[in-house]
C-alpha positions as CSV (number, residue, x, y, z in Angstrom):
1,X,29.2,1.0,-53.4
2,X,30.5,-0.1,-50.3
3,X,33.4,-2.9,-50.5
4,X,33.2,-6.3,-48.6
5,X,36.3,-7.6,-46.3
6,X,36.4,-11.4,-46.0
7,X,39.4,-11.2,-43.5
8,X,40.3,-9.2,-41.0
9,X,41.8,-5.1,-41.4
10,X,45.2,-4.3,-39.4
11,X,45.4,-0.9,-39.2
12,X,48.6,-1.2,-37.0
13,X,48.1,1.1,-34.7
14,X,46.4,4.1,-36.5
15,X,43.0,5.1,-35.6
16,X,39.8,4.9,-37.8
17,X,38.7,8.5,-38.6
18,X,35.3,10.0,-40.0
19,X,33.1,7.2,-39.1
20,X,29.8,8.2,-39.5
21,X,27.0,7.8,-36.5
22,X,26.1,4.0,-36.4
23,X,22.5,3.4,-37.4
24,X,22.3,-0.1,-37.5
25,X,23.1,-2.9,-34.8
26,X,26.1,-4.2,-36.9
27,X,27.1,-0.5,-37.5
28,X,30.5,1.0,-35.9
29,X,29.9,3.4,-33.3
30,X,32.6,6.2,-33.1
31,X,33.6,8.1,-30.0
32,X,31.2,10.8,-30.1
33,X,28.0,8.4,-30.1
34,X,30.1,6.5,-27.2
35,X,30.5,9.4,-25.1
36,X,26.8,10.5,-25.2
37,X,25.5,6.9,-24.5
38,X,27.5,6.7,-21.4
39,X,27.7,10.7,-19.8
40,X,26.4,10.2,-16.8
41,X,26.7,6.7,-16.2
42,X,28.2,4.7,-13.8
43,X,28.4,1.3,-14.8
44,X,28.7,-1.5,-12.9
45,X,29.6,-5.4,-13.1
46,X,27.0,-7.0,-15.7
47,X,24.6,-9.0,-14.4
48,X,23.1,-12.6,-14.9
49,X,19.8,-11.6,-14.9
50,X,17.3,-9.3,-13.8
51,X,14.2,-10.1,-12.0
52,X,10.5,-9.7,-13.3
53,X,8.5,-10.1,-9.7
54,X,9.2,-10.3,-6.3
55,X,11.5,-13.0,-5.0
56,X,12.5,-14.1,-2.1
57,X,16.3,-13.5,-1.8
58,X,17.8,-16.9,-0.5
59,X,18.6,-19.9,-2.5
60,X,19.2,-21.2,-5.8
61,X,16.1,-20.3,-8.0
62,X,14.8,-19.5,-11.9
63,X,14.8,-16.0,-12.3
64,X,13.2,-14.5,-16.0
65,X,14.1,-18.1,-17.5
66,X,17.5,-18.1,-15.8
67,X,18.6,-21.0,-13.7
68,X,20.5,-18.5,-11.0
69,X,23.0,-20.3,-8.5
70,X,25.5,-19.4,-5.9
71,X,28.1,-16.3,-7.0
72,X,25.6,-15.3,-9.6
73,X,25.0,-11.7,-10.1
74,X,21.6,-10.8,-10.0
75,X,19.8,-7.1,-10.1
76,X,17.1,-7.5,-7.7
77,X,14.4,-4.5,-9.2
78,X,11.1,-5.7,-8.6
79,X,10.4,-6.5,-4.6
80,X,7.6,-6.0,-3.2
81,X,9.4,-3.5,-0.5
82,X,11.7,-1.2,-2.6
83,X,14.3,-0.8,-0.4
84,X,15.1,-4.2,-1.0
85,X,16.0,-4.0,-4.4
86,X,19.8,-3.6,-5.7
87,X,22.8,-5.9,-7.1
88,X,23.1,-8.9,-5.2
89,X,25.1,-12.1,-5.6
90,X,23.2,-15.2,-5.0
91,X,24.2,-17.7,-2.5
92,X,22.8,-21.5,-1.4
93,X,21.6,-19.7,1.6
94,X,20.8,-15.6,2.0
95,X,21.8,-13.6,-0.7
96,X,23.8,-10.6,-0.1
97,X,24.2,-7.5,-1.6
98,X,27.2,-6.9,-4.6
99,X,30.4,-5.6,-2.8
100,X,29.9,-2.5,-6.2
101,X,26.6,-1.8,-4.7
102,X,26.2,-2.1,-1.1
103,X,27.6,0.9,0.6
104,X,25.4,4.9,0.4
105,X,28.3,6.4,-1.5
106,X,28.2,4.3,-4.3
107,X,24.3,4.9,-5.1
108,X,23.8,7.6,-7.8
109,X,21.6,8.3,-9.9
110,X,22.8,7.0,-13.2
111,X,24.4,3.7,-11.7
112,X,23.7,1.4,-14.9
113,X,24.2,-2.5,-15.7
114,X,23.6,-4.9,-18.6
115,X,22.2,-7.8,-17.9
116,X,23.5,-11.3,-19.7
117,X,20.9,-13.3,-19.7
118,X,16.7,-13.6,-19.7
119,X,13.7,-13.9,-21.7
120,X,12.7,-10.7,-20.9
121,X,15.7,-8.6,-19.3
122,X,18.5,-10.3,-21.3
123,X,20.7,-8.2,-23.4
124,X,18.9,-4.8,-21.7
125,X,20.8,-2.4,-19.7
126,X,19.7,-0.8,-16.4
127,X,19.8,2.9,-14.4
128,X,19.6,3.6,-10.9
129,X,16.7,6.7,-11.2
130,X,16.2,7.2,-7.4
131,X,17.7,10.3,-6.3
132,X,20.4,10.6,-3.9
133,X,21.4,10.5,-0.7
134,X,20.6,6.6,-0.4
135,X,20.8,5.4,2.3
136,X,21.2,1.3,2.3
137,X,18.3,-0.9,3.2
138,X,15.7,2.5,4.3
139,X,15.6,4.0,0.6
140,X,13.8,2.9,-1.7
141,X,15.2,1.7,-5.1
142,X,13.9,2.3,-8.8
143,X,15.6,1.4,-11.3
144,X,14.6,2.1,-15.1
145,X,15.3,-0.2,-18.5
146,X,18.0,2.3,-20.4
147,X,16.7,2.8,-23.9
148,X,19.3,3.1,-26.9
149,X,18.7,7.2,-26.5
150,X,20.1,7.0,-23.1
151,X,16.8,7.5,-21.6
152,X,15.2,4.9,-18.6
153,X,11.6,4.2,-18.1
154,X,9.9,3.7,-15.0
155,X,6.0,2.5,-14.5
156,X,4.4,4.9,-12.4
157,X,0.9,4.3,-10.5
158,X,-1.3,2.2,-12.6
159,X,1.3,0.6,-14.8
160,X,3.5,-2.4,-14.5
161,X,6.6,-2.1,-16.8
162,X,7.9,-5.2,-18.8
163,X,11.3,-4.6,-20.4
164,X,10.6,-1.9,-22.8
165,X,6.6,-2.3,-22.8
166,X,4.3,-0.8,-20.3
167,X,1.4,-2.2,-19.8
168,X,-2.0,-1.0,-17.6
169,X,-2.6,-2.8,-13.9
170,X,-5.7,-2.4,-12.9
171,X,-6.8,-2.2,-9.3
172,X,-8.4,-5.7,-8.4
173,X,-12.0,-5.7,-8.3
174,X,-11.7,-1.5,-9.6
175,X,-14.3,-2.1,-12.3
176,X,-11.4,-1.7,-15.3
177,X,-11.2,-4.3,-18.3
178,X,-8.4,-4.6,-20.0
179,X,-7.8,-6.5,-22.8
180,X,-6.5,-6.8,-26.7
181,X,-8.4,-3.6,-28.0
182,X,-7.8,-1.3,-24.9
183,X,-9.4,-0.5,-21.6
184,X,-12.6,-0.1,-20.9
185,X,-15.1,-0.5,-17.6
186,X,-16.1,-3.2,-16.4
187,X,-20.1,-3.5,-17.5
188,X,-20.8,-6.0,-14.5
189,X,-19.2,-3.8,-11.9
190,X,-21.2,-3.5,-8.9
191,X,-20.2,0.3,-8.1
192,X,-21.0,1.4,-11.9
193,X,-24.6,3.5,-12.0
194,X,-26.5,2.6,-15.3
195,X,-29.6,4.2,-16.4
196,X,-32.3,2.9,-18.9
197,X,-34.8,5.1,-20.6
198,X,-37.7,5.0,-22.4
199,X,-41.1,6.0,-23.5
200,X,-44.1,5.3,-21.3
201,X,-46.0,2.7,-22.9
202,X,-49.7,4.1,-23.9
203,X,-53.3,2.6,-23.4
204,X,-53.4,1.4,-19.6
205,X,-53.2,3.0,-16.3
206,X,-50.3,0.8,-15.2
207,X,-47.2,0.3,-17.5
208,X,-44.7,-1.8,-17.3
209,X,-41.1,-0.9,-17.5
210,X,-38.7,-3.5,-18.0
211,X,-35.0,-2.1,-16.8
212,X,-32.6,-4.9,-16.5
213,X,-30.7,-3.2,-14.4
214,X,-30.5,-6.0,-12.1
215,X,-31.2,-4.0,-8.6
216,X,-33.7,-3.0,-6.7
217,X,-32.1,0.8,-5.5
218,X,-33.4,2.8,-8.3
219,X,-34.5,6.0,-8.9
220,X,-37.1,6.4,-11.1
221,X,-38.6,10.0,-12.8
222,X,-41.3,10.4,-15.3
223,X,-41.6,13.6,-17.2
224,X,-43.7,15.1,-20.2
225,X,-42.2,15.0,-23.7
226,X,-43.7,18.0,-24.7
227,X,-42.9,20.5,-22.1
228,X,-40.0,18.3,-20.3
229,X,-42.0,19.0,-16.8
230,X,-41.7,16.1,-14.6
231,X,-44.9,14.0,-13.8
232,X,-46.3,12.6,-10.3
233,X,-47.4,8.9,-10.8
234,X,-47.5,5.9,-8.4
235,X,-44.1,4.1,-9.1
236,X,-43.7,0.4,-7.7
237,X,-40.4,-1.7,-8.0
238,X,-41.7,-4.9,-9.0
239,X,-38.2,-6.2,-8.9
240,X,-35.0,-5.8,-9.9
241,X,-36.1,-5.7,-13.3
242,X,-39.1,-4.7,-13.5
243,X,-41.0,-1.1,-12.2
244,X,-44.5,-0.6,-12.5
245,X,-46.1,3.1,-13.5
246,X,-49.4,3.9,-12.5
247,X,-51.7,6.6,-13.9
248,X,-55.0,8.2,-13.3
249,X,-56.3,7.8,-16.8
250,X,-54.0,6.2,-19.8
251,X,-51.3,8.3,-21.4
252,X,-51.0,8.8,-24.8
253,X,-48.5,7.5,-27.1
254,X,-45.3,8.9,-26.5
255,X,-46.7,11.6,-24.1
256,X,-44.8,10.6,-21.5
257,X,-40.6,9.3,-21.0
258,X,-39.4,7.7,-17.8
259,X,-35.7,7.3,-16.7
260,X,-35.0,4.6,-14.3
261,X,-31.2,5.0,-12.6
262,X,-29.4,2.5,-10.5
């Protein structure tokens, strides 16, 4: 059973030994767990807060639910034009860039910061994963949210990253759904072919075949059940609905299918 300290331990100098590999947020971490979190890493002054979206980089402002003014450190991660992205302190005019992060040599992949604050970014950490050389202002910059294993995420085509959940961007107007219970395509989308099918009705020379496809550019094909050859008939497209068979003499019941496509 593990005892419980209601003050504070001294240990006068001496170093705690042993210590296990925390598991738990409130757990110690000992020097070997340190040293693997942070090989590699070049860490940097934390941050205020960290944007979600584009921004325009002048001026007080609200960044992730963060009222951001003048000397406040930002990481700028999300503009529209990469190369624009970076540490920058914020200013009641144009922001400029952090004087830890505004010159090529001290770009590297595996620059890393915490950020302070944010409904989304606050209390997450940060890496540079753009390789090397950079050069300032041309290069564009990625950076990657820095996951308790050490290892940082970046959205690629497709995806828009949110924190530590990615989530699918579809192209506007791309005939992709997305919503609670996944993706799917759009049924309504004008570039998507559908097809109906369906026995010819028997009895009369002309048959009706209601579609629903809502178009008039349709192909239409009639063929024999029993020997799957296809069948010359008069077709007419009586809208975009609606095509009408005709026949020399009335089929049979279920002698012939048609497949309308469109």
């Amino acid at each position: 059973m593990s005892r419980k300290f209601l003050t504070g331990i001294d240990l006068d100098g001496q170093k705690a030994t042993n210590v296990a590999d925390g598991t738990s947020p409130s757990d110690a971490v000992n020097r070997g767990q340190l040293d693997a979190l942070s090989k590699g890493l070049v860490w940097k002054t934390p941050v205020k807060a960290a944007t979600t979206t584009n921004i325009t980089l002048t001026g007080a402002q609200t960044i992730d639910g963060v009222s951001v003014v003048a000397t406040d450190r930002v990481l700028v991660k999300d503009q529209t034009d990469a190369e624009n992205n970076g540490i920058y302190v914020a200013a009641a005019g144009a922001w400029s860039r952090a004087t830890d992060l505004d010159e090529a040599d001290e770009f590297a992949n595996g620059v890393a910061v915490s950020v302070g604050q944010g409904s989304t970014n606050g209390d997450k950490s940060f890496v540079l994963t753009t390789d090397g050389p950079v050069t300032v202002g041309t290069t564009e910059l990625d950076f990657g949210v820095l996951g308790g294993s050490g290892s940082s995420y970046t959205a690629g085509n497709g995806l828009d990253l949110s924190g530590t959940t990615f989530y699918v961007s579809p192209k506007s107007g791309g005939g992709i759904d997305v919503d609670g219970t996944g993706v799917s395509i759009d049924p309504n989308f004008s570039g998507l072919i559908k097809r109906y099918s369906a026995n010819v009705p028997d009895g009369s020379t002309s048959a009706t075949i209601t579609h629903n496809l809502g178009t008039t550019d349709v192909l239409v094909q009639v063929h024999e059940v029993s020997s799957g050859e296809v069948v010359e008939c008069d077709v007419t497209i009586s809208s975009s609905n609606v095509v009408t068979l005709g026949f020399a003499s009335p089929p049979a019941s279920a002698e012939f299918r048609v497949v309308v496509i469109g």
